[in-house]
C-alpha positions in Angstrom: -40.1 -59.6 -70.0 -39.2 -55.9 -70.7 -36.0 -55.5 -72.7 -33.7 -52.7 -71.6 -34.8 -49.7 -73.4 -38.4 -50.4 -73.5 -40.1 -47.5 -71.6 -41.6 -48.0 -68.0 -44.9 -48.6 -67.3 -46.9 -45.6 -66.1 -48.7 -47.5 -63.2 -44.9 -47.9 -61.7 -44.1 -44.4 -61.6 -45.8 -43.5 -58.6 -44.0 -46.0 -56.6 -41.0 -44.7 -57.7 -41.9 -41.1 -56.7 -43.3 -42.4 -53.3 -39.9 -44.3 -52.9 -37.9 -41.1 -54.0 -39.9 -39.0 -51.3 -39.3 -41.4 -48.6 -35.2 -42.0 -49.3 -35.4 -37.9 -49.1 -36.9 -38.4 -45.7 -34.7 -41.4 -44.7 -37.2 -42.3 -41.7 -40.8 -41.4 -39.9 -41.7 -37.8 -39.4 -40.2 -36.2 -36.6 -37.6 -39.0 -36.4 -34.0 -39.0 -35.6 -33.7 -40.1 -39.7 -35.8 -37.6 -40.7 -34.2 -35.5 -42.6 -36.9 -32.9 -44.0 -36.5 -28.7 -42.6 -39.0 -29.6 -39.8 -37.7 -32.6 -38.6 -34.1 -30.9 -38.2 -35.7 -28.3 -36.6 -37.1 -30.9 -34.0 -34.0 -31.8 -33.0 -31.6 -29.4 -33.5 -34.2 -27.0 -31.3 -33.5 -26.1 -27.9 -36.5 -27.9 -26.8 -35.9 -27.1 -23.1 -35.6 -23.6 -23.5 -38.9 -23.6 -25.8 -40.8 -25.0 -22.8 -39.9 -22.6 -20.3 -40.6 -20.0 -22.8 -43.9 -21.4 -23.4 -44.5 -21.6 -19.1 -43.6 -18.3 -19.4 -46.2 -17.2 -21.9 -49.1 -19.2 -20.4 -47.9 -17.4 -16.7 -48.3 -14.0 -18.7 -52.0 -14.8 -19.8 -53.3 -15.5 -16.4 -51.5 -12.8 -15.1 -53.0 -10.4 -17.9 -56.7 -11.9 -17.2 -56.2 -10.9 -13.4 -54.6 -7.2 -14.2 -57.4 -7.1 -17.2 -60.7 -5.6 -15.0 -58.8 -2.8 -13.4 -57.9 -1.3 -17.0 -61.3 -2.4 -18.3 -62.9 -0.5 -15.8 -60.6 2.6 -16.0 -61.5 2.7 -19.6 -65.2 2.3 -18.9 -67.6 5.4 -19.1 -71.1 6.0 -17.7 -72.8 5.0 -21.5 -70.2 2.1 -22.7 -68.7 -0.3 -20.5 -65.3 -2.8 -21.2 -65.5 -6.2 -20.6 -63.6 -7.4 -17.8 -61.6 -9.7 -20.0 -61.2 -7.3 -22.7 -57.1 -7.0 -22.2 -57.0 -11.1 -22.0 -58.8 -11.3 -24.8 -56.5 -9.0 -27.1 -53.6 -10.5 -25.2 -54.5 -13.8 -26.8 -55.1 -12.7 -30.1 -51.6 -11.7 -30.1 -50.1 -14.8 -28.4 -51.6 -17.1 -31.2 -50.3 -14.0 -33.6 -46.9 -14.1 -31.8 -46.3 -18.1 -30.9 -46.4 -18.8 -34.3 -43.8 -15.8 -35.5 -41.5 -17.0 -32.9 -41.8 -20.5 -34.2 -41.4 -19.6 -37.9 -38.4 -17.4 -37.1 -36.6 -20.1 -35.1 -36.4 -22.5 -37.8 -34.5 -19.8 -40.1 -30.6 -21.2 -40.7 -28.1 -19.1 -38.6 -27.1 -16.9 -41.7 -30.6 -16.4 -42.6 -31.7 -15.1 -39.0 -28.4 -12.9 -39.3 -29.3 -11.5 -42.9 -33.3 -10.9 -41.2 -31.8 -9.6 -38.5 -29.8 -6.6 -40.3 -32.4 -6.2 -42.6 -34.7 -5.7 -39.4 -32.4 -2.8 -37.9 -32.6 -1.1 -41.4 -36.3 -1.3 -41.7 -36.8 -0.1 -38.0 -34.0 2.6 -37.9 -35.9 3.8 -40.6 -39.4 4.3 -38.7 -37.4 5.2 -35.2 -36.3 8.2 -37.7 -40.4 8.8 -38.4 -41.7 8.4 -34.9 -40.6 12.3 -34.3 -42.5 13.5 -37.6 -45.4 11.4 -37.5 -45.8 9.6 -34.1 -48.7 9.0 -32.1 -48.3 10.7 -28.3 -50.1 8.6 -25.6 -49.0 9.3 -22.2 -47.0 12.3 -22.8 -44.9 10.4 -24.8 -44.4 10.3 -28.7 -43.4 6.4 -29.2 -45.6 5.0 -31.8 -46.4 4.8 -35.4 -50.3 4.2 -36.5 -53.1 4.1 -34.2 -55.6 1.6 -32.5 -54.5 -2.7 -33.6 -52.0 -1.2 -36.2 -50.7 1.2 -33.6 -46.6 -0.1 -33.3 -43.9 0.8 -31.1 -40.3 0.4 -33.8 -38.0 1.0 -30.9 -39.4 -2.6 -29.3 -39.1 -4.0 -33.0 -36.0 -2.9 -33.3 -34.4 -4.3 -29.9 -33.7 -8.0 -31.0 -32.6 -6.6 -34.3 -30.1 -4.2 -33.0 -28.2 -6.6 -30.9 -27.7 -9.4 -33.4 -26.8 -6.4 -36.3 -24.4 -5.2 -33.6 -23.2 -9.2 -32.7 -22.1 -9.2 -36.5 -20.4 -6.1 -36.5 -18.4 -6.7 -33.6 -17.5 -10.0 -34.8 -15.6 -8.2 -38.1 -13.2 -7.0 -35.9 -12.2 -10.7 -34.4 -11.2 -11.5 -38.5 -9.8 -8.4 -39.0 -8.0 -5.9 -35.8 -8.2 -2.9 -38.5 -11.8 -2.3 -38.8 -13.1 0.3 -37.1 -16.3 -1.4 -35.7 -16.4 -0.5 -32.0 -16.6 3.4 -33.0 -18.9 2.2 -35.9 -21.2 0.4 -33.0 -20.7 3.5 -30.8 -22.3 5.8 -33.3 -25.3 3.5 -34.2 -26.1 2.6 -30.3 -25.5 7.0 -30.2 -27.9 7.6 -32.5 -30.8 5.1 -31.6 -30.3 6.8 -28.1 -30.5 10.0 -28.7 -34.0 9.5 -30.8 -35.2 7.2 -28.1 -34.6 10.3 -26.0 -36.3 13.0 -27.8 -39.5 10.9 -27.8 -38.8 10.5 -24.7 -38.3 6.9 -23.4 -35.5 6.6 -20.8 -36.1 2.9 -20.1 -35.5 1.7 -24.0 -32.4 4.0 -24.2 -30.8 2.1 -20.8 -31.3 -1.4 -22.5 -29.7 -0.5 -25.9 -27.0 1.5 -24.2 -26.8 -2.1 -21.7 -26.9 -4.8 -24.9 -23.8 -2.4 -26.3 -22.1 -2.2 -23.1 -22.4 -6.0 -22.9 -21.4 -7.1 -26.2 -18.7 -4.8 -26.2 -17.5 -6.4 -23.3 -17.8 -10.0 -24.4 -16.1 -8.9 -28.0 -12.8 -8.6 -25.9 -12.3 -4.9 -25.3 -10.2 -4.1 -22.8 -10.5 -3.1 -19.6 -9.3 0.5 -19.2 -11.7 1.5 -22.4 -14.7 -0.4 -20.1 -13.9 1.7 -17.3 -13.9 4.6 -19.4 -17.5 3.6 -20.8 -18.8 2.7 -17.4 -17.7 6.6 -16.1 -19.1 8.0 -19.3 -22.5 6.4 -18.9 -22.5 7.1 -15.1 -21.9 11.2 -16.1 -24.9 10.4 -18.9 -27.0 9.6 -16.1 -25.9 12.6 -14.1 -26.7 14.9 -17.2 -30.2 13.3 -17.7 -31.2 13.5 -13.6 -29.9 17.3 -14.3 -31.7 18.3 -17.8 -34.5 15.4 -18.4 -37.4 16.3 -15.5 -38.8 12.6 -15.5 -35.7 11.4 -14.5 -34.6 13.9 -12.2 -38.7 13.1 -10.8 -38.5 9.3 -10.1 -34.7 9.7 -9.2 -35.4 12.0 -6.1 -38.9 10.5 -5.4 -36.3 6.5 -5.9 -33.7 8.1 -3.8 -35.3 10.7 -1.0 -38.5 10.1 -1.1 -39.4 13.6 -2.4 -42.3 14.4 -4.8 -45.0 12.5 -6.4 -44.1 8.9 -5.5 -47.8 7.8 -5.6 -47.0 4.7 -8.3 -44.2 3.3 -6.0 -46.5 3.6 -3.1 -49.0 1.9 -5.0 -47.0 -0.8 -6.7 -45.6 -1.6 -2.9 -49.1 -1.8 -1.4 -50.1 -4.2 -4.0 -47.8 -6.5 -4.4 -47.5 -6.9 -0.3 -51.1 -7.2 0.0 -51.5 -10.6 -1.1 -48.7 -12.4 1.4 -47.0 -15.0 0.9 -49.8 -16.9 -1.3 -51.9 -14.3 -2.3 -55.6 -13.5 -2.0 -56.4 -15.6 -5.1 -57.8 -14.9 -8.6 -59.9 -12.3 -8.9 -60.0 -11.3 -5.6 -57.6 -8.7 -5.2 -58.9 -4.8 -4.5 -55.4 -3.0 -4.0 -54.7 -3.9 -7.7 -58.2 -1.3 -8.6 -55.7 1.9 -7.4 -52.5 1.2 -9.5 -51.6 2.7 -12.6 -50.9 0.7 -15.6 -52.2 -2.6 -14.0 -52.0 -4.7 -17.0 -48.5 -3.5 -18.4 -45.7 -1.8 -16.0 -46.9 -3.1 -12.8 -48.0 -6.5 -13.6 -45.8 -8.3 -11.4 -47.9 -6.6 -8.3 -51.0 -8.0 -9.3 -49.2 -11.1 -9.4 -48.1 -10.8 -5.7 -51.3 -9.7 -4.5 -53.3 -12.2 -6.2 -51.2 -15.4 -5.8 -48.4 -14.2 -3.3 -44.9 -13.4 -3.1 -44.5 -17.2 -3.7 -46.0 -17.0 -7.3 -43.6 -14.1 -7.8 -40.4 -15.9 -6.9 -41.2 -18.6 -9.2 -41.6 -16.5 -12.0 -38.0 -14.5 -11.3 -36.9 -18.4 -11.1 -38.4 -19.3 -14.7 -36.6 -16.1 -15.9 -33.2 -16.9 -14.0 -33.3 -20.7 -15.8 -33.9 -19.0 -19.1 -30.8 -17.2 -18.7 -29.0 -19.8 -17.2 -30.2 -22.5 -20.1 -29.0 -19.9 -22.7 -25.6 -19.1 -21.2 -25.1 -23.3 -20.5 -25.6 -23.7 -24.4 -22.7 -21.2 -25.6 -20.2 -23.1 -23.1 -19.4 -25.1 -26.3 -19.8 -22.3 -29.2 -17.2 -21.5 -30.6 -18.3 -19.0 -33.3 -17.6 -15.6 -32.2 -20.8 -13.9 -34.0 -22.9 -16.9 -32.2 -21.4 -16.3 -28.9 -22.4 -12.7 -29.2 -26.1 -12.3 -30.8 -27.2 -15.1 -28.2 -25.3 -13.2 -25.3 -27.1 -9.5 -26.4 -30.3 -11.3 -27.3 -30.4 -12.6 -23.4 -28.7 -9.9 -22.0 -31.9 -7.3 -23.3 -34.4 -10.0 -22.2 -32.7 -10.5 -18.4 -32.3 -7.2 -18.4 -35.7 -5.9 -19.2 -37.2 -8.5 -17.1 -34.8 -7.7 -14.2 -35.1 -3.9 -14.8 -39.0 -4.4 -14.3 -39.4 -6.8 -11.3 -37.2 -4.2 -9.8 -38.9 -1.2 -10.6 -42.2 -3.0 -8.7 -40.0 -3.8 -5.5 -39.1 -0.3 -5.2 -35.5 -1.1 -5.9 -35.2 0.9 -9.0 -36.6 3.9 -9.8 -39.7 3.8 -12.0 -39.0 3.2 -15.7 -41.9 2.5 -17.8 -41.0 -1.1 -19.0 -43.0 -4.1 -19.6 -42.2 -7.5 -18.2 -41.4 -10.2 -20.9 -44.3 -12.5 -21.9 -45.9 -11.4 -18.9 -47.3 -7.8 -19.7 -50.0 -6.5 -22.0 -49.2 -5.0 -25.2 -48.9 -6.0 -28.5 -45.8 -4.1 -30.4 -44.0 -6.0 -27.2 -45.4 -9.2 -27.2 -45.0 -10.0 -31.3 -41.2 -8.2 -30.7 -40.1 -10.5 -28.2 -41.5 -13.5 -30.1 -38.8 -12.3 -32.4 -36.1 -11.8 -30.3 -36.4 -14.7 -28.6 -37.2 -17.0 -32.2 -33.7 -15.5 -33.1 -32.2 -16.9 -30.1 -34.2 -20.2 -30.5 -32.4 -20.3 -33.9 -28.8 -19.0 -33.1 -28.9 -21.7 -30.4 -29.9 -24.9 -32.4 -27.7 -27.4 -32.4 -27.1 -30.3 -34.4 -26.9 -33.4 -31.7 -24.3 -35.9 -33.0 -22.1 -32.9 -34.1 -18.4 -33.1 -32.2 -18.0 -30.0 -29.1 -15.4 -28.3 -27.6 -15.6 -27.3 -24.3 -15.0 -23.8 -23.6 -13.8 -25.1 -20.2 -11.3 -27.5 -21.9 -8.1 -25.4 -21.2 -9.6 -23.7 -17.7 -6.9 -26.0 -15.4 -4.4 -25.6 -17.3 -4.3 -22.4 -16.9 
């Protein structure tokens, strides 16, 4: 028998460790006792609104491999030829690039995705400021840093960033009325749009301008300052129909009809040709004479390849990704919470809204990719970001006590 300062064995100190590990744990991996960083994540995610993300991303790769032969043939010459399923291809590379960013940024803590997030906006201000001095033009427009795979777009980087930096600002002023943080957010949204402008991209400057506009709103401002906002940005539209000629283009051709309206009338003849349930895979021709196939005007090769049906669903699986984000801040009850997750959704359901109504001929044309459904890389890894932020800014722990933000509604 060992006396009571006699040293331990070392054949026992193994089972020690092993017993230390496993009281660290507290239960089996990926249990409700397991207490390690992944099994928290587990089930403090949002594991509904992870799998209608990931429908959504598995609907963007078939609609990618059905848009992918009419820009693999457009870039095709006489002595090289694309593959079909060149554009799925990349597009897949960067969904197993981007699935995994999204993952890795939703299990940051809430204060860590906030301190990413405004070191994000500082990192892409920076390059937004560059993109004039050393941007690549494609299209006419100068957007992009770098060329070819490393070629990047900041201002889609910098979205997600932007509205949870400007969440946290605006949520200063609920702790202290004296700081002067909606002309401090007004001066950053300014200057973002007025680069975003000069490069120039109309569509990205609408959805930073919206995001402000929204969380401004949700911060508590009142009314009368809203309705001057809502008249200023209405004359900022009338000044950019009168001095920017690509708006005061796709306004007339939106509006009267007048001048080149040919990617409307394309778009329209595509996304009608299919019907209600489409011509199916592969087999649609009207998709071979629109523009930007793969990327703007996806959501037509959708409708003429599987139908107005397949269409509707997907504006569904967007609608209950807003509606499952909005349902989870009925309980929050921390003010910067309640406003990075409303920017963060209000930029996704906007773009997404923006876009599907750009291909119904109900907005004017914009330029602007559909979430998770479009080509392109700089969007695709972006939104993997915005939208890990949101997975993380919504995780909640599952035995913590609520508060209804209903509680008080009949009493009032």
């Amino acid at each position: 028998m060992r006396g009571g300062t006699e040293p331990m064995d070392a054949a026992e100190r193994p089972v020690i460790a092993a017993t230390t590990r496993t009281a660290k744990r507290r239960g089996p991996r990926l249990s409700r006792a397991d207490r390690t960083p992944l099994g928290l994540w587990f089930w403090e995610i949002d594991r509904v609104l992870l799998l209608l993300v990931s429908m959504l991303i598995a609907t963007g790769l078939v609609a990618v491999a059905a848009a992918s032969p009419v820009a693999a043939q457009k870039l095709s010459t006489a002595t090289a030829s694309l593959d079909p399923l060149y554009y799925f291809y990349r597009q897949l590379m960067w969904v197993v690039v981007g699935v995994p960013v999204m993952l890795a940024v939703s299990m940051l803590p809430k204060a860590q995705a906030r301190r990413f997030a405004i070191y994000g906006t500082i990192v892409f201000m920076a390059l937004l400021f560059l993109v004039p001095l050393i941007g690549t033009t494609v299209n006419g427009a100068q957007r992009w840093l770098g060329s070819g795979i490393f070629r990047l777009q900041p201002s889609e980087f910098l979205k997600p960033f932007f509205a949870v930096t400007l969440a946290w600002i605006l949520s200063l002023r609920l702790h202290d009325q004296s700081l002067p943080v909606v002309p401090l957010s007004f001066l950053l949204t300014g200057v973002i749009g007025v680069l975003l402008m000069g490069q120039p991209d109309l569509g990205q400057t609408i959805i930073f301008i919206g995001t402000w506009l929204v969380l401004v709103m949700v911060a508590g401002l009142s009314m009368r300052i809203i309705g001057v906002l809502a008249a200023s940005g209405l004359a900022g539209i009338v000044v950019a129909y009168f001095t920017y000629s690509v708006a005061h283009q796709r306004i007339n051709s939106w509006l009267f009809g007048e001048g080149d309206s040919f990617q409307e009338d394309k778009a329209h003849a595509t996304i009608t040709a299919g019907g209600l349930i489409g011509s199916g895979p592969g087999a649609g021709l009207a998709k071979f004479k629109l523009p930007e196939a793969h990327t703007d005007y996806i959501f037509s090769v959708i409708g003429e390849e599987f139908g107005i049906i397949a269409c509707i669903a997907i504006a569904v699986l967007f609608l209950a990704i807003i509606v499952r984000v909005l349902v989870r801040l009925l309980d929050e009850e921390d003010s910067f919470l309640i406003l990075a997750v409303a920017g963060l959704i209000a930029q996704f359901g906007g773009q997404a809204t923006i876009n599907m109504a750009v291909n119904t001929q109900l907005f004017p044309s914009k330029g602007m990719t559909l979430p998770f459904i479009s080509y392109g890389g700089s969007s695709f890894i972006a939104l993997s970001i915005g939208m890990g932020l949101l997975l993380s800014l919504t995780r909640r722990n599952p035995y913590a006590a609520r508060v209804s933000l209903t509680r008080n509604w009949n009493n009032k």
